[in-house]
C-alpha positions in Angstrom: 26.1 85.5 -34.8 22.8 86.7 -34.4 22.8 90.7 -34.4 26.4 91.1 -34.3 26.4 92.9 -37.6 23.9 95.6 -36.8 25.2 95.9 -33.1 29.0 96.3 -34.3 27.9 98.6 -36.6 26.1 100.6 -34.2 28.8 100.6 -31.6 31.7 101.0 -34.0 30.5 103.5 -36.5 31.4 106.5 -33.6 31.0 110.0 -34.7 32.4 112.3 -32.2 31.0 115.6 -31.7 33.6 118.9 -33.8 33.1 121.4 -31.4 36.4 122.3 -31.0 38.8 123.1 -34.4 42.2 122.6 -32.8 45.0 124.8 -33.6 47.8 123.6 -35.9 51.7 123.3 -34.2 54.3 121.2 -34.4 54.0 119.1 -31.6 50.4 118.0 -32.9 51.1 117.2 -36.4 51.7 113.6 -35.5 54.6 113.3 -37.5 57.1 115.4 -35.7 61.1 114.6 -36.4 62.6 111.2 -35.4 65.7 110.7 -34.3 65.6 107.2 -36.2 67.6 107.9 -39.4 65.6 107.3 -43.0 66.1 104.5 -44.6 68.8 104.2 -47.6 67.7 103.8 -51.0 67.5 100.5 -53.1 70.7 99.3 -54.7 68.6 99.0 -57.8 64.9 98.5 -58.5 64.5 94.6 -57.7 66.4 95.2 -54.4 65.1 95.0 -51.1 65.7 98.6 -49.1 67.6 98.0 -46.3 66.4 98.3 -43.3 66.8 101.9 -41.2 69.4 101.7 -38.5 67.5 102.6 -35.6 70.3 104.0 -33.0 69.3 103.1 -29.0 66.4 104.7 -27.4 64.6 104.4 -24.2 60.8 104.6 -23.8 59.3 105.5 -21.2 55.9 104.6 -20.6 52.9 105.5 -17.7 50.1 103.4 -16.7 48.0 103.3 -13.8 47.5 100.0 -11.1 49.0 98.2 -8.7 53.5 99.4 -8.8 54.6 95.7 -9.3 58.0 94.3 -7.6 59.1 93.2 -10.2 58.7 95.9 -12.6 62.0 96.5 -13.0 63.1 93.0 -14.1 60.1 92.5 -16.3 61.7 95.5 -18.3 65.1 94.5 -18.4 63.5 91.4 -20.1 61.4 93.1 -22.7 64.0 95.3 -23.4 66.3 92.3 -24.3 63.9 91.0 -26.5 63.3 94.3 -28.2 67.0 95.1 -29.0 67.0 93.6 -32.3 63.5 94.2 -33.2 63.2 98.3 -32.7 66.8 98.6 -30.4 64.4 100.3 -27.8 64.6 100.2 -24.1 61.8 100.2 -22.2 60.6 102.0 -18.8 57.5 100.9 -18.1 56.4 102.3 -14.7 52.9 102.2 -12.9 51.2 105.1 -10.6 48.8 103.5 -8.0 45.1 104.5 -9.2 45.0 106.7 -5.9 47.7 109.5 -7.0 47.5 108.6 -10.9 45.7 111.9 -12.2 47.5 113.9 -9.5 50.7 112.7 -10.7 50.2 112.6 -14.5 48.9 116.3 -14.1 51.6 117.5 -12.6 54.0 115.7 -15.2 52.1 117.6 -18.2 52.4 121.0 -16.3 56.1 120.1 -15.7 56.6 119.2 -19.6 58.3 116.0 -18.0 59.9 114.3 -20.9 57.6 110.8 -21.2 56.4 108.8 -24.4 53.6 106.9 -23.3 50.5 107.3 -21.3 47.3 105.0 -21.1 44.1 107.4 -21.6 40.3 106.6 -21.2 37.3 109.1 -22.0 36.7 109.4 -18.4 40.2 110.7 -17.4 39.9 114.1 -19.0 40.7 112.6 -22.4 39.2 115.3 -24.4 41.3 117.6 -21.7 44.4 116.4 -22.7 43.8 117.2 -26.5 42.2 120.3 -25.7 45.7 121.2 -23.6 48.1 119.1 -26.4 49.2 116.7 -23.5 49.0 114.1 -26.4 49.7 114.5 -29.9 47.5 113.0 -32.7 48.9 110.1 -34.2 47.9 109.5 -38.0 50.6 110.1 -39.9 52.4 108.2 -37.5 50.0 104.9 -37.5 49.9 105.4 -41.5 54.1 105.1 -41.6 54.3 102.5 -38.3 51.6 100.9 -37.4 50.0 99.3 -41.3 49.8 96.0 -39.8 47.9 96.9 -36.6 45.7 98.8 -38.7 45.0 95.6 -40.2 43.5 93.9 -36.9 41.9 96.5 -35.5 38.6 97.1 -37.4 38.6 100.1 -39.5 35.0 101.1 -37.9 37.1 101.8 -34.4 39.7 103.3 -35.8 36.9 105.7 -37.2 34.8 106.0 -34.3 38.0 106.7 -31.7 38.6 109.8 -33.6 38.0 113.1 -32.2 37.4 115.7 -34.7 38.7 113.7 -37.7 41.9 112.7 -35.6 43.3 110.1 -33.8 45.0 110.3 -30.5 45.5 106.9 -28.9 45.6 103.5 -30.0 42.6 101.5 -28.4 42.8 98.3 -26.8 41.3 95.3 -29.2 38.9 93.9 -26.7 35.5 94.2 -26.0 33.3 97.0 -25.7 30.3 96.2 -23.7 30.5 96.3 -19.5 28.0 96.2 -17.1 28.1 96.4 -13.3 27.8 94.9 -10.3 30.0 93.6 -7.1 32.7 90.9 -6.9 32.3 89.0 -3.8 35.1 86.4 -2.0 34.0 82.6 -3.2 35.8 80.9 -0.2 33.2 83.1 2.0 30.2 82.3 0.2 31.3 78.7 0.4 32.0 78.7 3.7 28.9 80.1 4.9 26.8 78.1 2.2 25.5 81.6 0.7 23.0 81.2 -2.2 24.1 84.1 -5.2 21.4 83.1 -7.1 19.0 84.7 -4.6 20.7 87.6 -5.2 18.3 90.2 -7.1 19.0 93.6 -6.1 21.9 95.0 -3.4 19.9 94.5 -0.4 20.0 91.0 -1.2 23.0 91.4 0.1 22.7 92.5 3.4 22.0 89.0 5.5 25.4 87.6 3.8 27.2 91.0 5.3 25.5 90.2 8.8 26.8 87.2 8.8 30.2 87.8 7.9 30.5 91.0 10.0 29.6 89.2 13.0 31.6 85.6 12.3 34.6 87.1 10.5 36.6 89.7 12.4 38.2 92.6 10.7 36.9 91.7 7.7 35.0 94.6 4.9 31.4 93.4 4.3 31.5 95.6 1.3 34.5 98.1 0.3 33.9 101.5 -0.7 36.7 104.4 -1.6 36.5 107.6 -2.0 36.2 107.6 -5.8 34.4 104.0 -5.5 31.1 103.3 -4.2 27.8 101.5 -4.3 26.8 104.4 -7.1 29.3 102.5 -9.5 27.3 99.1 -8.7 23.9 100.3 -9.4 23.7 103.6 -11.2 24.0 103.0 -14.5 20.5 100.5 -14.5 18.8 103.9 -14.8 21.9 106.7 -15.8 23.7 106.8 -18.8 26.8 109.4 -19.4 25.9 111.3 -22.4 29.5 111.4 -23.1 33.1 112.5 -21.4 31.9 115.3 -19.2 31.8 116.1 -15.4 30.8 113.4 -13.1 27.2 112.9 -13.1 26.7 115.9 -15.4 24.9 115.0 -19.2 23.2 111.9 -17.8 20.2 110.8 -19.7 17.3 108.4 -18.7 18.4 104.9 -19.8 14.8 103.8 -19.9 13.5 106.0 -22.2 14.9 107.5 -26.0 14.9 110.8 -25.9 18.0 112.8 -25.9 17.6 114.7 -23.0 19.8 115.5 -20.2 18.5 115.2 -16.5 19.7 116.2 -12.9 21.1 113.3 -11.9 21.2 115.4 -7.7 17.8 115.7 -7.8 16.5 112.4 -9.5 14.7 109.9 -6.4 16.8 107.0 -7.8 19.9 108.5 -7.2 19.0 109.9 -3.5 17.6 106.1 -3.1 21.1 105.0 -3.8 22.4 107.0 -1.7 20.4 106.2 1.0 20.8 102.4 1.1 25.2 103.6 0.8 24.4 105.5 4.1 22.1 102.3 5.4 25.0 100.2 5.1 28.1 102.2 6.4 25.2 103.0 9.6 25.1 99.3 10.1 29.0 98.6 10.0 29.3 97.0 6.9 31.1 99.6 4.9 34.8 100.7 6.0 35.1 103.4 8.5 37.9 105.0 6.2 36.2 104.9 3.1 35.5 108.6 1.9 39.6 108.9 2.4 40.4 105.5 0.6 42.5 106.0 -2.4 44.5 102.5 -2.5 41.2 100.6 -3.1 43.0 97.9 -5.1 45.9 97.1 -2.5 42.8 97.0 0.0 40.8 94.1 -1.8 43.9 92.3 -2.2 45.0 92.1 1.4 42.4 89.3 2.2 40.2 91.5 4.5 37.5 92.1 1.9 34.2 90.1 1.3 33.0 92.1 -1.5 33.0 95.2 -3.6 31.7 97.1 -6.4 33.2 96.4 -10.3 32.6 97.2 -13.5 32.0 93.8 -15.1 32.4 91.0 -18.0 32.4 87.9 -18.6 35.1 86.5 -17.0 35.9 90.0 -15.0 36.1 87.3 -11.7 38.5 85.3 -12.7 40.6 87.9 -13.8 40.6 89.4 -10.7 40.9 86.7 -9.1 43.6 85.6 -10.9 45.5 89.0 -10.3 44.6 89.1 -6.5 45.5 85.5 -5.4 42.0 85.8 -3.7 39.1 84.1 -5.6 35.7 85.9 -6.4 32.3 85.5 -7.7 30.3 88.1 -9.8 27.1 89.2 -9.0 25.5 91.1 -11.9 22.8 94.3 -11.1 22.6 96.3 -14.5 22.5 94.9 -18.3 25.3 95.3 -20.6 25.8 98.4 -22.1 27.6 99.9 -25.0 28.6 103.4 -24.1 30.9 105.8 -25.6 33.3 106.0 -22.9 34.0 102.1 -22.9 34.5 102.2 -26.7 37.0 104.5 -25.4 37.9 102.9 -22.3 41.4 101.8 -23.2 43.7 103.1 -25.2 47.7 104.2 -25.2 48.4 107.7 -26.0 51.7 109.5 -27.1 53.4 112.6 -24.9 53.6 115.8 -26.6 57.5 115.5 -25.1 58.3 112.6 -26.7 61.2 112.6 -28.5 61.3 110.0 -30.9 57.2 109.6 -31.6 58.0 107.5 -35.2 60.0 104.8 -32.1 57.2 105.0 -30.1 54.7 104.3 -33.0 56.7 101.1 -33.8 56.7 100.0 -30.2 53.0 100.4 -30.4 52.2 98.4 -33.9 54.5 95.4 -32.4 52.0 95.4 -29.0 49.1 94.3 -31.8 51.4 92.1 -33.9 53.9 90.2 -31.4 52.2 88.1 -29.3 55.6 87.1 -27.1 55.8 91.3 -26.0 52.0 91.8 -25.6 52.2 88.8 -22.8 55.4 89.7 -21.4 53.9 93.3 -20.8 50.8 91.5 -19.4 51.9 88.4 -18.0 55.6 89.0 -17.0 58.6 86.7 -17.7 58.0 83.0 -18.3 59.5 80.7 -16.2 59.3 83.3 -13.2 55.7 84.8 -13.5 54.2 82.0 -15.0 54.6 78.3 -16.8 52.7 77.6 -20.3 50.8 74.7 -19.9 50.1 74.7 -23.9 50.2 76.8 -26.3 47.9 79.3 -25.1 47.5 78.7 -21.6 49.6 80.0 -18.4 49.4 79.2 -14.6 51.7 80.4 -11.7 55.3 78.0 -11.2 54.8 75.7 -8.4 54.1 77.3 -5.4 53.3 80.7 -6.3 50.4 82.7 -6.3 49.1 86.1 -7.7 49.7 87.7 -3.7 53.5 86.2 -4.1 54.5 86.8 -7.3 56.9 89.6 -8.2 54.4 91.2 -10.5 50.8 90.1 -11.2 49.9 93.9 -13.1 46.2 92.4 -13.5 45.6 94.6 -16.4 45.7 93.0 -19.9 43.0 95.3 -21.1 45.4 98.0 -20.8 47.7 96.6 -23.9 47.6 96.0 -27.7 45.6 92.8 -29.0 44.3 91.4 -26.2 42.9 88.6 -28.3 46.5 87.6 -28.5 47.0 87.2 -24.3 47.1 83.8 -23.1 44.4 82.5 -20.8 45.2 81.5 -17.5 44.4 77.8 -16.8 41.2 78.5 -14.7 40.0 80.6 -17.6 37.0 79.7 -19.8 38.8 78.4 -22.8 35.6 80.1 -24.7 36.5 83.2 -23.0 37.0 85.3 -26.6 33.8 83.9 -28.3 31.8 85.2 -25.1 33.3 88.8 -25.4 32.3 89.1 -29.1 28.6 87.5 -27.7 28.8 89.6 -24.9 29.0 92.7 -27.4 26.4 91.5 -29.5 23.7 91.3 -26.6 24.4 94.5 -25.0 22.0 97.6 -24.8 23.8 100.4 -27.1 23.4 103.9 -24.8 21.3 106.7 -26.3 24.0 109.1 -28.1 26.8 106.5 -28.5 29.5 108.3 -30.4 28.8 111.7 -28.7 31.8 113.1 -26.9 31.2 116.6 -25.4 33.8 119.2 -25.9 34.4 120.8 -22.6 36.7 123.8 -23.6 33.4 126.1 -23.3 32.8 125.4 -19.9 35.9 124.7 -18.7 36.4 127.0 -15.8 32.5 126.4 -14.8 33.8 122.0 -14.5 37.1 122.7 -12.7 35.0 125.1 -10.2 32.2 122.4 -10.2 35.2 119.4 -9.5 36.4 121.4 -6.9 33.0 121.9 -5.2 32.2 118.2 -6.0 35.3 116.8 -4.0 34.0 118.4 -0.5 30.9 116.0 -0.4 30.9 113.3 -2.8 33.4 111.3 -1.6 30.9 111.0 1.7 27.9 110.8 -0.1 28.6 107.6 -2.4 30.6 105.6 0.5 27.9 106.5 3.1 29.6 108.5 5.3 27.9 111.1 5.0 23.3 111.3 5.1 22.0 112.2 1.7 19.0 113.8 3.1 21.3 116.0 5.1 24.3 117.4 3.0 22.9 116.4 -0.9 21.3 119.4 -0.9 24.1 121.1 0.4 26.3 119.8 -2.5 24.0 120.6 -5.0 23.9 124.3 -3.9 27.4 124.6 -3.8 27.6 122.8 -7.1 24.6 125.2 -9.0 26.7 128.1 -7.4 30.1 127.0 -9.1 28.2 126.8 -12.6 26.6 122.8 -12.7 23.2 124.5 -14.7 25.6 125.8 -17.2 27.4 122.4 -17.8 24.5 120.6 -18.5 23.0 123.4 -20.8 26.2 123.2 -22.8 25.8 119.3 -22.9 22.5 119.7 -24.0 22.9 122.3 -26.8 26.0 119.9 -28.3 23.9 116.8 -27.6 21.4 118.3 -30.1 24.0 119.7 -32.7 25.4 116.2 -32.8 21.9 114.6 -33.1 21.1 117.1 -35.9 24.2 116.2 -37.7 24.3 112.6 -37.4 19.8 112.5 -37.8 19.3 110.4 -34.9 
């Protein structure tokens, strides 16, 4: 394919930043004991070793999304079929997106004994090293995990390591996103609206006249209060110089320098932020919206017209898929290659774990066993969903995604998902437009940079705390820009935000330095 190499190599050759040497213990060695006993030797040198007897053990295992009905029964399953495989157990169990970082915080400060937790660069990933929440996994993958090694191309297991080491096992998927809103298909159909008119957001803003005035009690376009128009639109003009506060180390996508900006006082932000506060004036924004924390639940319930999504090709009919609702993308920024989403995905191992070497094998088979990978992502065939061929599902008779016992809507979350069947309104090209996708994509000024926090870490958890009296108004529209931005900002320069961006800065330009760009 046309530019794939170069791009690929570009995106997947990651170098993260070493500002931080961590300290050696036994809980981050990555090869702590197992309670699985060794192998026994060969009966002679042409035998086969017998295989390890592996004695019971449960794993327990946290992701974040919608808590399934389900859930329960979809383990019971998996466990069955991974009795004779690895004799594990397993407890999957998922936190609503609302209370997840409340909840896995206070599980780390609690040393709640866990195994597995999905991580992403933008969920205080490097925070969780920095602290030894998660234990770095190499010997581990090295003893377990040869044959997902083998999928997963050796450039990303380079380029997901932090410092030299390796703490989750990322996602096989694509890498590229861009962003825009979803918006309800029956709606536009209804109403005979014309996407393709569609240019920039207040494009929009006829189509949410017309269904705030014709469609009672329905959301022109949701917001929450850690999701608003920003996540629709900024990023045509802001790009994350890595895993650091929100909206601190932004660069200038337009242009090449390295150079971090104030995002706060940057027109195209405020301008943003104005049209958010334009919209929730004229009613088409929800009333709760700077309190909103089930944001999913809320575009599932049918009351929604539109909202604003990270996007893909295909991200519609996944959702769609998941929601029992179905939706139409509307692109406003290009694809882009970014650190965080080569890092978006990936399942980590608890520092309390108590058989990590189990865990490991669990995590090789999510690569390798295409029956477990769909049953985590799918559910159990027969109840969940029918195979209409080999590699396509669809819901039994009669049910839908808003009916089903569990509809996780989150394959991205697991293993290989080159391995996850495609539902039957999927495009069966689906794969070849990821890898296309990829290949076409911008690639963000510093990709591979990931900024080490641990010198400024009381100045970002005064600057979070500062940050969560305004923003949640300010990107929902609650609140006027003109009025309480400034307000923020001063608040946010007096809990140490000029020092943050400084310390970005000075490690955006050791990492240049070091890796000549």
């Amino acid at each position: 394919m046309k530019g794939m190499p170069s791009k690929i190599n570009a995106i997947l050759g990651l170098t993260v930043s070493a500002g931080l040497v961590l300290g050696g213990c036994a809980s981050d060695s990555g090869s702590q004991p197992s309670s699985s006993p060794a192998a026994s030797p060969a009966a002679s040198a042409t035998a086969t070793a017998a295989k390890p007897k592996l004695e019971p053990y449960t794993i327990k295992m946290f992701v974040p999304g919608v808590p399934q009905k389900d859930q329960a029964l979809v383990n019971e399953e998996i466990s069955k079929y991974l009795k004779d495989k690895i004799n594990v157990t397993l407890d999957m169990q998922v936190i609503d997106w609302g209370s997840w970082a409340d909840k896995m915080n206070l599980k780390y400060a609690s040393n709640e004994v866990f195994d597995i937790t999905w991580t992403t660069s933008w969920d205080n990933w490097v925070g969780k090293i920095n602290n030894k929440s998660i234990i770095q996994i190499d010997d581990l993958m090295a003893k377990h995990a040869q044959e997902a090694m083998k999928i997963i191309d050796p450039k990303v297991l380079n380029g997901i390591k932090y410092n030299g080491k390796t703490y989750g096992m990322p996602t096989n998927k694509e890498f590229a996103a861009n962003k825009g809103i979803l918006v309800r298909q029956d709606l536009v159909e209804k109403y005979k609206f014309d996407l393709s008119t569609v240019k920039k957001p207040e494009d929009m803003e006829p189509f949410f006249e017309v269904i705030k005035k014709n469609e009672p009690g329905m959301i022109p376009f949701l917001s929450g209060k850690s999701n608003g128009l920003p996540i629709a639109l900024q990023e045509a003009n802001f790009v994350s110089a890595g895993s650091s506060a929100t909206n601190l180390g932004a660069m200038d996508r337009n242009t090449k320098e390295l150079k971090t900006l104030d995002t706060y006082t940057d027109p195209r932000y405020m301008d943003i932020l104005k049209l958010a506060h334009k919209w929730y004036k004229a009613g088409y924004i929800n009333k709760d919206a700077s309190t909103l924390t089930d944001f999913a639940g809320t575009y599932r319930s049918g009351k929604v017209f539109s909202f604003p999504e990270t996007l893909k090709p295909g991200k519609d009919i996944e959702v769609s898929q998941a929601s029992g609702l179905k939706w139409v993308q509307v692109e406003f920024t290009k694809p882009l290659i970014t650190t965080n989403s080569t890092l978006g995905n990936m399942l980590s191992i608890s520092r309390t774990s108590k058989d990590p070497e189990r865990v490991m094998m669990f995590l090789n088979l999510l690569y390798t066993d295409k029956t477990l990978v769909n049953m985590i992502a799918f559910g159990i065939e027969g109840k969940h969903f029918v195979k209409k061929d080999a590699n396509t599902i669809d819901f039994p008779a009669g049910m839908t995604a808003q009916t089903s016992g569990y509809s996780l809507g989150a394959p991205y979350m697991f293993g290989n998902q080159f391995n996850d069947y495609l539902w039957a309104n999927e495009d069966p090209q689906k794969w070849d437009k990821f890898r296309k996708f990829n290949a076409d994509a911008d690639e963000a000024k510093g990709l591979g940079f990931i900024f080490n926090s641990e010198p400024v870490k009381n100045e970002i958890s005064a600057y979070n705390n500062a940050l969560a009296e305004f923003y949640p108004g300010l990107i929902t529209g609650t609140l006027d820009p003109v009025e309480y931005l400034p307000k923020m900002v001063e608040k946010l320069k007096a809990a140490g935000m000029d020092k943050i961006n400084a310390e970005v800065q000075k490690q955006l330009n050791e990492w240049a330095a070091a890796n000549k760009k």
